[in-house]
TORMIVO-827699 format. One record per atom (N, C-alpha, C): residue in one letter; x, y, z; residue number from 1; atom name. Coordinates in Angstrom, 3 decimals. Example, Ala and Ser with C-alpha at 12.3 -4.5 7.8 and 13.67 -1.06 7.14 Angstrom:
BEGIN
SITE  dolum      east     north        up  torke  ronu
SITE      a    13.190    -5.690     7.800      1     N
SITE      a    12.300    -4.500     7.800      1    CA
SITE      a    13.200    -3.300     7.800      1     C
SITE      s    12.850    -2.250     7.080      2     N
SITE      s    13.670    -1.060     7.140      2    CA
SITE      s    12.900     0.030     7.870      2     C
This chain:
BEGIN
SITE  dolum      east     north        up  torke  ronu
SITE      x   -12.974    71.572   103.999      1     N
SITE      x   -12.546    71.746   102.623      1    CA
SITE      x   -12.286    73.214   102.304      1     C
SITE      x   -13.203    74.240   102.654      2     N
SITE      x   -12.783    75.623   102.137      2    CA
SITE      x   -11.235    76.282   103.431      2     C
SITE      x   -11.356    75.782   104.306      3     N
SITE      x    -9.962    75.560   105.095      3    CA
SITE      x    -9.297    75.395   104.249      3     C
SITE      x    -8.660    74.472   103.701      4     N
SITE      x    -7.934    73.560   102.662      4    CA
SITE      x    -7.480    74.528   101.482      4     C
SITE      x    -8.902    74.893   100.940      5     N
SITE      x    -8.922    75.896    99.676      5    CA
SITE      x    -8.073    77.481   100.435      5     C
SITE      x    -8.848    77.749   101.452      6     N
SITE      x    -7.409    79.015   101.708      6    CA
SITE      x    -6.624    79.187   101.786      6     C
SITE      x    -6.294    78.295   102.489      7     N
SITE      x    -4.434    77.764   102.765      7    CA
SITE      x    -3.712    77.980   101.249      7     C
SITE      x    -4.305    76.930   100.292      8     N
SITE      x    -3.561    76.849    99.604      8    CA
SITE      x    -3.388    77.946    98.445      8     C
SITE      x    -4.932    78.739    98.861      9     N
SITE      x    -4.846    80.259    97.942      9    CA
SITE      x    -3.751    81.131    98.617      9     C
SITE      x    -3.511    80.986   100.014     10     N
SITE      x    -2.503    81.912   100.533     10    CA
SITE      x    -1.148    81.362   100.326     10     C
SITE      x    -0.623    80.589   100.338     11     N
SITE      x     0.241    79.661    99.696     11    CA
SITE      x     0.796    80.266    98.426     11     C
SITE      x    -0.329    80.228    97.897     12     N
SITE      x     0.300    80.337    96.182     12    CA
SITE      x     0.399    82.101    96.317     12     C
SITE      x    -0.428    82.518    97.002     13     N
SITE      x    -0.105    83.982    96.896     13    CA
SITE      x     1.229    85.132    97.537     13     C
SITE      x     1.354    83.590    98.686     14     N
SITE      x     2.814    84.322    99.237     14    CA
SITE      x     3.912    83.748    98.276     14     C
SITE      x     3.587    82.478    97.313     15     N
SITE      x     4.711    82.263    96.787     15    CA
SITE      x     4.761    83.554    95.863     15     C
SITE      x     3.788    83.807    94.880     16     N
SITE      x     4.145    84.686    93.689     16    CA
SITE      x     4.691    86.305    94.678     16     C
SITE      x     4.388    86.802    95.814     17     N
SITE      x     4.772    87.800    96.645     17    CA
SITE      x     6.636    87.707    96.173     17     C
SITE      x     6.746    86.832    97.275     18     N
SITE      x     8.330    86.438    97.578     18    CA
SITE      x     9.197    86.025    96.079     18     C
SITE      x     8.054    85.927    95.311     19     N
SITE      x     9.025    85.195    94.140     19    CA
SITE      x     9.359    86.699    93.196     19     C
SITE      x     9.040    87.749    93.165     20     N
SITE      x     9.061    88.529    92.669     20    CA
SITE      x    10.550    89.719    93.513     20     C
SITE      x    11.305    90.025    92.756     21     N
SITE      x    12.577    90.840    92.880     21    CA
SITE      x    12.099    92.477    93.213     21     C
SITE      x    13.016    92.777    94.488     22     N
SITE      x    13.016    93.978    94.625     22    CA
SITE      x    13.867    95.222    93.745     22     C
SITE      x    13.442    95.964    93.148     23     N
SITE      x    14.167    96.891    92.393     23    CA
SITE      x    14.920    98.281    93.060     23     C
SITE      x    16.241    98.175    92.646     24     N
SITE      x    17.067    99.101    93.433     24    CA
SITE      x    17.083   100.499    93.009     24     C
SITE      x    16.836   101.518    93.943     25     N
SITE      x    17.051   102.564    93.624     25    CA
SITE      x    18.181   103.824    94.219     25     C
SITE      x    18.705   104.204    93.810     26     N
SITE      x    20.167   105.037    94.271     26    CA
SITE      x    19.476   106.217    94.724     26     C
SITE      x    20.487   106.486    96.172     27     N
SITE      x    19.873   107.307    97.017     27    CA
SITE      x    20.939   108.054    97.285     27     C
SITE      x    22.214   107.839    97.565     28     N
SITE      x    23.447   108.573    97.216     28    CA
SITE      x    24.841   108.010    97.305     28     C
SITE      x    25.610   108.547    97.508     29     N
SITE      x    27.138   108.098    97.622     29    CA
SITE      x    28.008   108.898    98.483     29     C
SITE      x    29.365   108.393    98.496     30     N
SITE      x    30.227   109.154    99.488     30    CA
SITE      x    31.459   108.821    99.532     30     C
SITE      x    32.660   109.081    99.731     31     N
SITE      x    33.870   108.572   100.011     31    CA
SITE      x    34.380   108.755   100.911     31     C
SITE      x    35.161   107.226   100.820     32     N
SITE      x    35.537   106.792   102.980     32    CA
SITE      x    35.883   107.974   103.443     32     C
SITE      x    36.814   108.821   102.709     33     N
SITE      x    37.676   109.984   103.475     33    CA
SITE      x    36.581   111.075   103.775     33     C
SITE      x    35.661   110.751   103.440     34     N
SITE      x    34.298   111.924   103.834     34    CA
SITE      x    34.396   111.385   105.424     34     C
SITE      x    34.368   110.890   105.923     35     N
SITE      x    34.225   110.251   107.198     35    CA
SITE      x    35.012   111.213   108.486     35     C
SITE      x    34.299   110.969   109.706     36     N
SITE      x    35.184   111.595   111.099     36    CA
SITE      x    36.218   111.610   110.900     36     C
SITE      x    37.622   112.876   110.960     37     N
SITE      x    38.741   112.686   110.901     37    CA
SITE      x    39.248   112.406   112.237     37     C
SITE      x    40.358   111.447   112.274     38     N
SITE      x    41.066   111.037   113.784     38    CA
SITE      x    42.685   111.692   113.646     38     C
SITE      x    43.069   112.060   114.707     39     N
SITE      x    42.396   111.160   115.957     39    CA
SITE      x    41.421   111.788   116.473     39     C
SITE      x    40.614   111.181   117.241     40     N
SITE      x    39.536   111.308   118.030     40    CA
SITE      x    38.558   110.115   117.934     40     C
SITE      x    39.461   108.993   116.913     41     N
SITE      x    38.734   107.642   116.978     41    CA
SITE      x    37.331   107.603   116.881     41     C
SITE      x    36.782   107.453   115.219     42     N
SITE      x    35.369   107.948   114.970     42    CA
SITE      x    35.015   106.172   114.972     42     C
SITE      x    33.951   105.272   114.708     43     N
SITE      x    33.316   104.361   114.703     43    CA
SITE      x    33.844   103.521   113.876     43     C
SITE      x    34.015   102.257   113.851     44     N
SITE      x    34.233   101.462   112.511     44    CA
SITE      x    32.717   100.823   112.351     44     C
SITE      x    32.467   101.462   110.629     45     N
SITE      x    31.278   100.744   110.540     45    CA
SITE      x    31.218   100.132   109.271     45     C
SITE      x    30.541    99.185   108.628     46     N
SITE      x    30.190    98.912   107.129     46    CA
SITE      x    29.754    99.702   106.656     46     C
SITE      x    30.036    99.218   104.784     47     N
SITE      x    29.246    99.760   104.012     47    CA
SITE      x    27.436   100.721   104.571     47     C
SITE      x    27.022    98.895   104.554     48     N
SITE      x    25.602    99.592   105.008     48    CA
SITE      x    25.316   100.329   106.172     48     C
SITE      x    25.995   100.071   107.227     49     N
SITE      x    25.925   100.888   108.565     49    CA
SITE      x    25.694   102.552   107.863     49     C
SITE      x    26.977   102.451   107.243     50     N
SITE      x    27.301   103.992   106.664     50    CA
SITE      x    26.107   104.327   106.605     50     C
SITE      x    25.480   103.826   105.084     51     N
SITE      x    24.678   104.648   104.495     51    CA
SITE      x    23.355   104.508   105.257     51     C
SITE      x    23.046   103.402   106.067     52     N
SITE      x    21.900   104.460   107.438     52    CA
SITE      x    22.632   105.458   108.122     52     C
SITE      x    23.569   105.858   108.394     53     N
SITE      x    23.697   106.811   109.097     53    CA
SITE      x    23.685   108.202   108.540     53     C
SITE      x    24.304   107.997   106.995     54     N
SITE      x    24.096   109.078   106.378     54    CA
SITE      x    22.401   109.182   105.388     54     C
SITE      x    22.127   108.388   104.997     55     N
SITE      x    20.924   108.468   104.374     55    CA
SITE      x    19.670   108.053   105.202     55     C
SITE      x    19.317   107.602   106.340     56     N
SITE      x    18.504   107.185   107.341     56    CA
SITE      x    18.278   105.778   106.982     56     C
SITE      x    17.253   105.119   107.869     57     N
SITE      x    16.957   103.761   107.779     57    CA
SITE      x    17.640   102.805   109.046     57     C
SITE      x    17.705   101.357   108.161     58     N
SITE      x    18.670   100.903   108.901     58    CA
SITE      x    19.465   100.262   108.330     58     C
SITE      x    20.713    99.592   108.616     59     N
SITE      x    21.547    98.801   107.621     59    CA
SITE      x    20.767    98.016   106.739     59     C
SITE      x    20.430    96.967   107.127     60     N
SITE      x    19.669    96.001   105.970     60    CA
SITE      x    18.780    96.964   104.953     60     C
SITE      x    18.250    97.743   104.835     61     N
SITE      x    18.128    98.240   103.726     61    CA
SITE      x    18.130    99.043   102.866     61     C
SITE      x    19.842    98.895   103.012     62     N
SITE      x    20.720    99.168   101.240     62    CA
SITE      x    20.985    98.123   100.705     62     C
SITE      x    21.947    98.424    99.226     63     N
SITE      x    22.816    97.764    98.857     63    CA
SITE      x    23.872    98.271    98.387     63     C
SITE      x    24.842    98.091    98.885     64     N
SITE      x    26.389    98.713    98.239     64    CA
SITE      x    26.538    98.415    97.045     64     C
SITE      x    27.787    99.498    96.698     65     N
SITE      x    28.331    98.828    95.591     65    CA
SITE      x    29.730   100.256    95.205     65     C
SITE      x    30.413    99.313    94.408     66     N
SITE      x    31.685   100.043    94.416     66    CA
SITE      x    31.739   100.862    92.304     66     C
SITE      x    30.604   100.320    91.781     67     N
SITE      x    30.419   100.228    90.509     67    CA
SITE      x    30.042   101.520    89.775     67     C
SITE      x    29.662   102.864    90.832     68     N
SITE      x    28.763   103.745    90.745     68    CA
SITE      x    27.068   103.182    90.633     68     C
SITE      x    26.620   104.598    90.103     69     N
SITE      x    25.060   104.595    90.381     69    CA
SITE      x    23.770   103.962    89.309     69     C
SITE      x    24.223   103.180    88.766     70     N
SITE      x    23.843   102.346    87.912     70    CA
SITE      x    23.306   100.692    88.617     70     C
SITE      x    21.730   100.649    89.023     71     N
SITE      x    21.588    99.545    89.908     71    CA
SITE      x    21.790    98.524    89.116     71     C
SITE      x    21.977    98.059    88.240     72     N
SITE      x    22.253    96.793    87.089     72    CA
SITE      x    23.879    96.037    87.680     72     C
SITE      x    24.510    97.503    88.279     73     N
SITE      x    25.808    96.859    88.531     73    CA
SITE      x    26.133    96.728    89.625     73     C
SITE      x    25.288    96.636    91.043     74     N
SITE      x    25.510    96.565    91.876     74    CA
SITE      x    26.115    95.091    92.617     74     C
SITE      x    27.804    95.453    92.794     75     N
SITE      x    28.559    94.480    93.362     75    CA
SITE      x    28.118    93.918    94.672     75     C
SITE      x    27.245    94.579    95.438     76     N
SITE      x    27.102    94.623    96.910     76    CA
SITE      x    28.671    94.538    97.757     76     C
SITE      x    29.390    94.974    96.927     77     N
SITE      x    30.829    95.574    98.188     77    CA
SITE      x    30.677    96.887    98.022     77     C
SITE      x    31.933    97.330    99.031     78     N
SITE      x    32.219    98.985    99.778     78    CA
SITE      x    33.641    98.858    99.608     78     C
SITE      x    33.973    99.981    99.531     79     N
SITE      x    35.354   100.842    99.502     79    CA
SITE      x    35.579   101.017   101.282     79     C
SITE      x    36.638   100.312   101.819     80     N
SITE      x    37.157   100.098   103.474     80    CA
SITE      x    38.447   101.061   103.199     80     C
SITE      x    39.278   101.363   104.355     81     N
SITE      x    40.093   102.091   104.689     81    CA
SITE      x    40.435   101.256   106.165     81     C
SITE      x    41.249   100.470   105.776     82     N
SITE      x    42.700    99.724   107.041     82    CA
SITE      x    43.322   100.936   107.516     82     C
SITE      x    43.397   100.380   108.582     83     N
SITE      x    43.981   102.091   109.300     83    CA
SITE      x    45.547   101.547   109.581     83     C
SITE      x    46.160   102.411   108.882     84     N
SITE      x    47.564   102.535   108.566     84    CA
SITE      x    48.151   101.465   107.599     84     C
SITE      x    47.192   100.950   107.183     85     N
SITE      x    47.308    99.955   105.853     85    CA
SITE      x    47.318   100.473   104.263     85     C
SITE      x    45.935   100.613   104.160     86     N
SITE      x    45.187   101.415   103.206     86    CA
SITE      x    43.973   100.729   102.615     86     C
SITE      x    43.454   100.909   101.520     87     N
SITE      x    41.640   101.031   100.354     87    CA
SITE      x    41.635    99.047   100.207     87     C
SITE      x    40.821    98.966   100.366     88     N
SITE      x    40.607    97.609    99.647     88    CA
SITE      x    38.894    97.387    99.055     88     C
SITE      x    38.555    96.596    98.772     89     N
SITE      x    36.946    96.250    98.811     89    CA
SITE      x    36.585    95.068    99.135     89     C
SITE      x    35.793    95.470    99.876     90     N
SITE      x    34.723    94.173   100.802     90    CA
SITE      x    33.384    94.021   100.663     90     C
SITE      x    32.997    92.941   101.556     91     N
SITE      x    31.337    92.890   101.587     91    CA
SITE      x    30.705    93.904   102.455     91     C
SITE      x    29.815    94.396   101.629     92     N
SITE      x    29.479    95.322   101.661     92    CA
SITE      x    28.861    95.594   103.410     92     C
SITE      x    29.000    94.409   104.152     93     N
SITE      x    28.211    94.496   105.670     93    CA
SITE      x    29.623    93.697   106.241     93     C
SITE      x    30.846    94.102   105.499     94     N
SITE      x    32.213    93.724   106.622     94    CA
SITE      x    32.559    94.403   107.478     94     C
SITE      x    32.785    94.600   108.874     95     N
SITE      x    33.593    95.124   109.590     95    CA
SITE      x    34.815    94.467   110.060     95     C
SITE      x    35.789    95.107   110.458     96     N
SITE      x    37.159    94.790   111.394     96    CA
SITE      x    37.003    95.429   112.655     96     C
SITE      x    37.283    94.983   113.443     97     N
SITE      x    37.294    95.802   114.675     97    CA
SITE      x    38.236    95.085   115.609     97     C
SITE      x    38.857    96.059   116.270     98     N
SITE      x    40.137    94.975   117.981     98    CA
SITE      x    38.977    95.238   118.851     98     C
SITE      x    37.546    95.363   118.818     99     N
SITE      x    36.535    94.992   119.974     99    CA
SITE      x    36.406    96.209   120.432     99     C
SITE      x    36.918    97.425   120.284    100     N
SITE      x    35.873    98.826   121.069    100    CA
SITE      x    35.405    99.130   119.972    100     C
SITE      x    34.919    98.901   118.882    101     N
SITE      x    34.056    99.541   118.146    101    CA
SITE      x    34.557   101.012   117.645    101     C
SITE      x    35.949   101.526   117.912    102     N
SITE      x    36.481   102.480   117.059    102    CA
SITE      x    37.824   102.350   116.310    102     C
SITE      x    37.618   103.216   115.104    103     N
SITE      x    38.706   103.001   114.231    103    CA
SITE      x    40.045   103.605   114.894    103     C
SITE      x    41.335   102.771   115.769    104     N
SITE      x    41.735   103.090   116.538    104    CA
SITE      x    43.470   102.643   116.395    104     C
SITE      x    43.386   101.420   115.959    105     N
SITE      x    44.572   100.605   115.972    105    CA
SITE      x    44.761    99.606   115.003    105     C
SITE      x    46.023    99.193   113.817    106     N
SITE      x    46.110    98.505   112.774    106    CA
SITE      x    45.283    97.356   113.008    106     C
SITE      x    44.465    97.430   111.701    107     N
SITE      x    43.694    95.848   111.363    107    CA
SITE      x    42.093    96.598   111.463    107     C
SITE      x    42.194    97.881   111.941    108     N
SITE      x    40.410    97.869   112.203    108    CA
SITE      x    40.177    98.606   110.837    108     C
SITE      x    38.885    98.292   110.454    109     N
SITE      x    38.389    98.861   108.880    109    CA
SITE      x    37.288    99.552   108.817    109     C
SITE      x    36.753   100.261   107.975    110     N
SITE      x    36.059   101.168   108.107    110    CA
SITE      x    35.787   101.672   106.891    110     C
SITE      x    34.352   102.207   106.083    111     N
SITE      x    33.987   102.522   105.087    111    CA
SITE      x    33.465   103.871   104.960    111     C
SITE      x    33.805   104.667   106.599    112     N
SITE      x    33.760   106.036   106.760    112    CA
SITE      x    34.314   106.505   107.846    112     C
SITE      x    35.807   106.592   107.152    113     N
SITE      x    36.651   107.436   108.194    113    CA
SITE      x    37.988   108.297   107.402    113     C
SITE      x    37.970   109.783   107.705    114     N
SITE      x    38.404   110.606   107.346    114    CA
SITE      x    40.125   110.431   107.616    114     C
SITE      x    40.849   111.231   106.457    115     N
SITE      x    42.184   111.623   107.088    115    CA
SITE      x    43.211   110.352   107.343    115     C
SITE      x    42.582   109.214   106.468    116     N
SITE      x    43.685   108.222   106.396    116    CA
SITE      x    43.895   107.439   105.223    116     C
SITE      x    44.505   106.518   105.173    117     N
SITE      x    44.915   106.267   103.725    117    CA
SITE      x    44.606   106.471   102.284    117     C
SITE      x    43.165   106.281   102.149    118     N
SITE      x    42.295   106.775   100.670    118    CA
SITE      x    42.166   108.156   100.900    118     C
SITE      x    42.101   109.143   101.952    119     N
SITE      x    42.647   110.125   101.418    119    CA
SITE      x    43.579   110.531   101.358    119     C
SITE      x    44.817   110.329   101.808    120     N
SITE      x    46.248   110.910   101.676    120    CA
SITE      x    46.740   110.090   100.245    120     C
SITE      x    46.788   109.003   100.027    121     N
SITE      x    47.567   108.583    98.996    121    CA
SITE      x    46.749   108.192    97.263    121     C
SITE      x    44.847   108.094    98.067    122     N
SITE      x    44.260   107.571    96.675    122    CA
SITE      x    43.151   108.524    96.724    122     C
SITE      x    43.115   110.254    97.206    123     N
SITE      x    41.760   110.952    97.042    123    CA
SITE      x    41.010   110.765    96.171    123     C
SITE      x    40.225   110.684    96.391    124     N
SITE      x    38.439   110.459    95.855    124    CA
SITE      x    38.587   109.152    94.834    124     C
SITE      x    39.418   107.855    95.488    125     N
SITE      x    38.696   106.964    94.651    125    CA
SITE      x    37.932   106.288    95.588    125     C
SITE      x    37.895   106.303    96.883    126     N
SITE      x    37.522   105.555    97.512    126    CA
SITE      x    35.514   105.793    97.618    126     C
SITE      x    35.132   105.519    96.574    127     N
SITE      x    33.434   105.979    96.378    127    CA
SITE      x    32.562   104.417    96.571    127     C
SITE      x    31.915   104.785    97.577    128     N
SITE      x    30.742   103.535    97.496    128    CA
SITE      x    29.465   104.797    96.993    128     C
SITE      x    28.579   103.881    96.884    129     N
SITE      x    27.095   103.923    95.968    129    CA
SITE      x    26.093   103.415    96.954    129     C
SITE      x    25.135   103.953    97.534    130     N
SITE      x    24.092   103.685    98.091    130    CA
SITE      x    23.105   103.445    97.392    130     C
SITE      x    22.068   102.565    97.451    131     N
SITE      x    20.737   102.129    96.816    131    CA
SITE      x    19.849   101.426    97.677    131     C
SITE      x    18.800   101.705    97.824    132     N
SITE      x    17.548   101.217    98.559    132    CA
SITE      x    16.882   100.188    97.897    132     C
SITE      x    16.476    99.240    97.987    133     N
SITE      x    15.306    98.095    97.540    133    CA
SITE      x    13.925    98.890    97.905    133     C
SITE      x    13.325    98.583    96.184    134     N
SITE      x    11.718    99.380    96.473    134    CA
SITE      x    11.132    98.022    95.701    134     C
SITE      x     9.619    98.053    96.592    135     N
SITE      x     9.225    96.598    95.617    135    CA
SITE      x     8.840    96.975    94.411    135     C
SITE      x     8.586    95.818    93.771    136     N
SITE      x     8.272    96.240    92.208    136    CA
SITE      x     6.800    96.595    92.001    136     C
SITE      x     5.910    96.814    91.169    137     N
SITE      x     5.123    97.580    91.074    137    CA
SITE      x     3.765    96.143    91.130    137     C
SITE      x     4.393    95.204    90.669    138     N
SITE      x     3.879    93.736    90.692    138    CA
SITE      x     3.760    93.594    91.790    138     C
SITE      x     4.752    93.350    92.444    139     N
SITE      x     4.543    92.857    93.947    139    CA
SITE      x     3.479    93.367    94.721    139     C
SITE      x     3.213    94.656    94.545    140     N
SITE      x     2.221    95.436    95.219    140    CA
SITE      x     0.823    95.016    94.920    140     C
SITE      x     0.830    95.279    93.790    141     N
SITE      x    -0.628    94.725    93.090    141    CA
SITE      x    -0.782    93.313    93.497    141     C
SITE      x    -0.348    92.373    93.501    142     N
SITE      x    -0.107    91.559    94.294    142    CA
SITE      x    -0.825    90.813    95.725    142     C
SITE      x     0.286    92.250    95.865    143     N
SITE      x    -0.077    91.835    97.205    143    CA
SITE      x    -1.894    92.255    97.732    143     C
SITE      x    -2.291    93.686    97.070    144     N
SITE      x    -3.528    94.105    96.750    144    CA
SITE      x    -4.662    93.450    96.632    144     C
SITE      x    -4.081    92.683    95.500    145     N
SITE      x    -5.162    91.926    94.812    145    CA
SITE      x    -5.675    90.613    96.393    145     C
SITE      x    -4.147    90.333    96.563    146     N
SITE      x    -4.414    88.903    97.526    146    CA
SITE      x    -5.324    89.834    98.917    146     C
SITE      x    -5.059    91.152    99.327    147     N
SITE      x    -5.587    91.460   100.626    147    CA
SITE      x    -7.364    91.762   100.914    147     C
SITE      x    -7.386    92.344    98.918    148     N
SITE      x    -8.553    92.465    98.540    148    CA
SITE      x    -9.663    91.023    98.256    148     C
SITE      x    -9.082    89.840    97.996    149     N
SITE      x    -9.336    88.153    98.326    149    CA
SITE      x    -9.655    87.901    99.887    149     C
SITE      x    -9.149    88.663   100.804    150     N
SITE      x    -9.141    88.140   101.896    150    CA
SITE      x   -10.506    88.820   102.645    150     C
SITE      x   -10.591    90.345   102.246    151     N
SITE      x   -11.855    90.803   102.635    151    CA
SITE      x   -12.815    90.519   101.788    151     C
SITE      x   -13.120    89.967   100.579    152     N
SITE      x   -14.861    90.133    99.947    152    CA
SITE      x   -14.696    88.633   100.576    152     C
SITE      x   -13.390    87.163   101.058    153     N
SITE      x   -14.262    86.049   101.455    153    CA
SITE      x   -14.453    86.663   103.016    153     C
SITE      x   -14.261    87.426   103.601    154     N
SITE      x   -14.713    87.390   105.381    154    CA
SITE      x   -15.795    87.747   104.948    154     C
SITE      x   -16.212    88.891   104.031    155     N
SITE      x   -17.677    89.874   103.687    155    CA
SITE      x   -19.060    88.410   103.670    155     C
SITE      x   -18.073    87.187   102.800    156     N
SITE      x   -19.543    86.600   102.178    156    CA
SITE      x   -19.935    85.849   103.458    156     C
SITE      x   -18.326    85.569   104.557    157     N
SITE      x   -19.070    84.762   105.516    157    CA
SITE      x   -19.986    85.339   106.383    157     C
SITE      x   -19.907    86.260   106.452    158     N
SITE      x   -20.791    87.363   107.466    158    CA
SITE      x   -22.046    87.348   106.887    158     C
């Protein structure tokens, strides 16, 4: 029976965990044409790729957005650059690629690469918005409260 009873205290405690929203916070921005100028065929990467590479981490945790720095409005797309096409917006974790992994030949896309279409014909509109997920202040306590449950019951079995 106290089996039974934990389970279902951990249960309810991972539900209220998971049920609770991560809050976004802006960490910076950039535009595609900031990117490697070619030729010399720099990387095609996403939105989020980008902003680990420029802000650290790893992709999964940002969130794009094409809206500026206001997390309320975050579209989760990016500002791309078609090479010899031009600007469009995508999901924010789209790539194009013809399979080597550089921005090289029509059709491949890219959300940081210098010296081609968004900058020659549309300078500086091409701006994505970086933002990080931080948990909420709930979640923590939370989670606290549940870790602090888990040591006073090992304490009483001892």
């Amino acid at each position: 029976m106290k089996l039974l009873s934990r389970f279902i205290t951990a249960l309810l405690l991972a539900l209220f965990i998971t049920s609770a929203q991560a809050a976004y916070v802006f960490v910076g921005d950039w535009l595609v044409e900031d990117g490697p100028a070619w030729p010399g065929a720099p990387a095609t990467l996403t939105g989020q790729e980008t902003a680990a590479l420029l802000f650290g981490g790893s992709p999964g945790d940002y969130a794009i957005s094409t809206m500026g720095t206001d997390p309320n409005l975050i579209d989760f797309s990016a500002w791309i650059d078609e090479y010899g096409v031009g600007k469009s917006i995508v999901a924010q974790n789209f790539v194009a690629d013809n399979g080597d992994g550089l921005y090289n030949a029509v059709g491949d896309q890219s959300a940081y690469v210098g010296s081609d279409r968004c900058a020659v014909f549309y300078p500086g509109t091409c701006q994505n918005f970086a933002f990080r997920a931080v948990p909420e202040p709930a979640t923590l306590a939370l989670l606290g409260l549940g870790l602090a449950g888990l040591a006073a019951t090992r304490r009483r079995k001892q």
